[in-house]
C-alpha positions in Angstrom: -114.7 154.9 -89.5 -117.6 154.9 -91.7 -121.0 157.3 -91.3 -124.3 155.6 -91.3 -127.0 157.3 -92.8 -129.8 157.2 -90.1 -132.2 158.9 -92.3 -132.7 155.1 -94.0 -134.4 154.3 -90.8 -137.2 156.7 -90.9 -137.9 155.2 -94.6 -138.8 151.9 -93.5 -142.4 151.2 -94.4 -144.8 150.0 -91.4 -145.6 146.3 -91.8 -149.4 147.1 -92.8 -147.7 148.9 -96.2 -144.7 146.8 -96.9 -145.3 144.5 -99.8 -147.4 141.5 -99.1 -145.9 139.4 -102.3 -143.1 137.6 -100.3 -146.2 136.6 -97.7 -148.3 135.5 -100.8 -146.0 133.7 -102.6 -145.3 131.4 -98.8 -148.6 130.6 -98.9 -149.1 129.4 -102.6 -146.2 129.2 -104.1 -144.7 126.0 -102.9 -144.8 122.8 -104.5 -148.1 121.5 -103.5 -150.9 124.5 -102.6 -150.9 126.2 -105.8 -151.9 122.4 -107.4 -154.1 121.6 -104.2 -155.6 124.9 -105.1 -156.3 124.5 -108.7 -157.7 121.0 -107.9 -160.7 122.6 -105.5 -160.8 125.3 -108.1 -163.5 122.1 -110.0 -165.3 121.7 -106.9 -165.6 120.6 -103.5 -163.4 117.6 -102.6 -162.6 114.7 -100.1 -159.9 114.2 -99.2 -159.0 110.9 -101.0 -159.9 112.9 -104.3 -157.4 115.3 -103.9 -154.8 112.9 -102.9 -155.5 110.7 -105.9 -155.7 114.5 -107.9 -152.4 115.3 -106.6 -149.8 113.2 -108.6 -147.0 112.5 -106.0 -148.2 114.4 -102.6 -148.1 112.6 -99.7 -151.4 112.2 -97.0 -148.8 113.9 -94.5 -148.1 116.8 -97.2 -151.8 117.0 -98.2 -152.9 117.6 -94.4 -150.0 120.1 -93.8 -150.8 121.9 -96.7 -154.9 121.8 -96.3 -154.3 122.8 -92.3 -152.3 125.9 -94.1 -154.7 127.0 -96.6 -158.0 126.8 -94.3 -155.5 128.7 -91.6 -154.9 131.8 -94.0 -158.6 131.5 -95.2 -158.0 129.9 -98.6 -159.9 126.9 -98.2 -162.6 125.3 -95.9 -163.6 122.3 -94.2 -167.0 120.6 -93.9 -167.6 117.9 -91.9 -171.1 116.2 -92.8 -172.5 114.7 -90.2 -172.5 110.9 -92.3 -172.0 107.2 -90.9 -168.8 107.4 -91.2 -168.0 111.4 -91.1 -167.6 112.8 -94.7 -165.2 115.8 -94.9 -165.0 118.0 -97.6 -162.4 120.4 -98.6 -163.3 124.0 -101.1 -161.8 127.4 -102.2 -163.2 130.1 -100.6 -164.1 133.3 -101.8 -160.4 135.1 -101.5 -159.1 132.0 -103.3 -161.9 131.8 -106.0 -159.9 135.3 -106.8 -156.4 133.8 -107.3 -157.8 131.2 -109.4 -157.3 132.1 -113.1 -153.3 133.9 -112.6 -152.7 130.1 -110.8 -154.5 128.2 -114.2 -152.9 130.5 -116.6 -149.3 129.7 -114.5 -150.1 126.6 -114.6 -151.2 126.7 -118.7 -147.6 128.6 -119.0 -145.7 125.8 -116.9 -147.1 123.2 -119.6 -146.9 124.8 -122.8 -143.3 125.0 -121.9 -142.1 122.2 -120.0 -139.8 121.7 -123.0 -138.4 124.8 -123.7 -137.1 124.7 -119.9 -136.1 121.4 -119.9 -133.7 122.3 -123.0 -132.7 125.4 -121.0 -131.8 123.1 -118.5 -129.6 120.9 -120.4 -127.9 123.3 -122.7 -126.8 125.3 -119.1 -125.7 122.3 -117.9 -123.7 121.3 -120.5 -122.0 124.7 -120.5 -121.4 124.3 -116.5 
């Protein structure tokens, strides 16, 4: 039988010090927020705006993902009291800070598009 080292255990950091990265990363690093994000990062938007904005998200993706963001305090909602209502969505001040990492990702993503599509295709090939 094997021995288990018990002294891991007492190595384990409390949740309030483990790495919030993997938490971060849920919250804007799926397909939609990080774009949803960079499109408020211009200014307050409706909602139709950010649907149109938003090549290829759904209205049920959009609402999921704006429920999420205004949840962990990324994003707000304003309803003006208009005939009809007018809601409008915008960054907050803790997502005003993520801002320029997500455009320069997003400035990395296109300026090479093409090199990782060729990556792609030449591991394909090999596969």
């Amino acid at each position: 039988m094997s021995r288990r080292n018990t002294a891991v255990t007492d190595q384990v950091a409390p949740p309030e010090e483990e790495c919030p990265l993997p938490e971060v990363l849920g919250l804007i690093g799926d397909k939609w927020s990080a774009q949803v994000l960079l499109e408020l990062g211009h200014g307050p938007r409706r909602f139709t705006q950010l649907e149109r904005a938003v090549e290829g998200i759904s209205r049920r993706m959009l609402t999921l993902n704006l429920r999420a963001l205004e949840r962990n305090g990324l994003v707000t909602r304003t309803v003006h009291p208009d005939a009809p209502p007018r809601v409008e969505y915008a960054v907050t001040p803790l997502a005003e800070e993520i801002r320029e990492p997500l455009e320069a990702l997003a400035a990395w993503a296109r300026r090479n598009r093409a090199a990782l599509s060729a990556a792609r295709r030449a591991y394909d090939r090999r596969g």
